[in-house]
C-alpha positions, 0 to 999 in steps of 0.5 A: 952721445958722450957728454952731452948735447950742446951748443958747443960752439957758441960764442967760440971764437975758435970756431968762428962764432964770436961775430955779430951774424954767427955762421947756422951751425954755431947754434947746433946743438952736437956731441962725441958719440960712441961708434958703438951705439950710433949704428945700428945693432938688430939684436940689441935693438930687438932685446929692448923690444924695438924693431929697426928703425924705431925709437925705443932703442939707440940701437934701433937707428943708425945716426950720422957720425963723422971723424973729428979733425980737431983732435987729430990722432984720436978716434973722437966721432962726432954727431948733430943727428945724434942730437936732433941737430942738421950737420950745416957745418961740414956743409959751410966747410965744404963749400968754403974750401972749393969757394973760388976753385975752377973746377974742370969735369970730364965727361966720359964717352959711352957712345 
């Protein structure tokens, strides 16, 4: 990752992590990655003497990225799987914006 893998949101009042009970994600350890290395790249991954999906190289495995908010008109990626971290805030975000919601489903007809 870019910079390095830390507990960037802990404590942050920001974020929401300055509470007695901190949301999970506050001690999640993430970084800004490079969209360059984070997927995967065969032959770069073969010129470091790894196979797909292996260790020995970045460029062996493809790791979640996703396009941060925070800084909005940039192309800032950030990752928790680059860091050995689960992504449980995304997940918080998700179900704090439906929290409450009528949701209405349709169901089409195939028969």
């Amino acid at each position: 990752g870019i910079g390095s893998c830390k507990q960037h949101d802990l404590n942050l009042a920001a974020s929401g992590c300055n509470v007695d009970n901190p949301p999970s994600w506050c001690s999640s350890e993430w970084c800004y990655v490079d969209t360059t290395v984070c997927g995967i790249n065969e032959a770069q991954c073969t010129a470091a003497s790894g196979v797909v999906g292996s260790t020995v190289s970045p460029y062996c495995r493809s790791r979640e990225m996703l396009l941060s908010n925070t800084f909005p008109n940039t192309s800032l990626y950030y990752s928790y799987g680059t860091c050995g971290s689960l992504n449980d805030y995304d997940e918080a975000r998700a179900a704090s914006s439906i929290a409450g919601a009528h949701l209405k489903v349709a169901i089409a007809d195939h028969g």
